[in-house]
C-alpha positions, 0 to 999 in steps of 0.5 A, spaced: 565 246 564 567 239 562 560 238 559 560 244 555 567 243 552 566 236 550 559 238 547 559 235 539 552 237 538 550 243 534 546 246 540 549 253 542 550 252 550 550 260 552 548 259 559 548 253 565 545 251 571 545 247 577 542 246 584 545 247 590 551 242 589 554 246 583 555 253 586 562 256 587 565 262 587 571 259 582 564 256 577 561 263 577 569 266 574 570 259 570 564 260 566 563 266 566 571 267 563 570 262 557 564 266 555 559 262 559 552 265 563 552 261 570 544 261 573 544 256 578 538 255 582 538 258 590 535 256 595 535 260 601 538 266 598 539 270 603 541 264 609 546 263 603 548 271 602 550 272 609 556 267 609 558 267 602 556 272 597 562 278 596 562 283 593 568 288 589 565 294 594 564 295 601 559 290 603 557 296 608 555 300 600 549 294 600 546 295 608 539 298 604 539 291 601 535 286 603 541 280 600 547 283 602 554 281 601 558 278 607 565 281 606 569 283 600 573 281 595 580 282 596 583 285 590 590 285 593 590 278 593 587 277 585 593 281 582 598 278 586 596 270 584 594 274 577 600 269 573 597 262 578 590 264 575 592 265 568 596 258 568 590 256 571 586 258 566 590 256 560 591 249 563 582 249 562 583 252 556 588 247 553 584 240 556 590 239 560 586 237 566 578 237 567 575 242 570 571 238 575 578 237 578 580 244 578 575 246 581 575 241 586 582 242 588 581 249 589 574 249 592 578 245 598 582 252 600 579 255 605 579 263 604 
């Protein structure tokens, strides 16, 4: 998102992508809040899936699917922090810190 805030060219950005190393649960949120598609490049999609894929539903919703959702987003938890996560984003959406350090901080909490 650093990249996309700072660009000056007259090239409209509406989508970004990355490999492996770009993808995040809090990249998906950030991109998509500030309008932004992410499409990163998976590899091993339904090894991935397994371990890391949510969903807002039960992931038992999902077992005639091929790629499945692992566990499910703790909504609860969401409007409980709902003022940290504002804060959070307005912090991006001023340029107060970068994004690269905000998702790196919050990328190292273990769910």
């Amino acid at each position: 998102m650093d990249i996309l805030k700072s660009n000056t060219s007259d090239v409209e950005i509406f989508a970004i992508s990355g490999d492996m190393h770009s993808i995040n649960r809090v990249n998906f949120i950030l991109l998509y809040i500030f309008g932004y598609r992410f499409m990163p490049r998976f590899t091993h999609l339904d090894q991935k899936a397994q371990k890391n894929m949510v969903s807002f539903e039960n992931p038992d919703n999902f077992k005639d699917y091929i790629i499945k959702p692992s566990s499910q987003i703790n909504k609860a938890l969401i409007m409980k922090e709902a003022d940290n996560i504002l804060r959070i984003f307005a912090t991006l959406a001023l340029k107060e810190n970068s994004q690269n350090n905000v998702v790196r901080k919050l990328s190292s909490y273990k769910s």
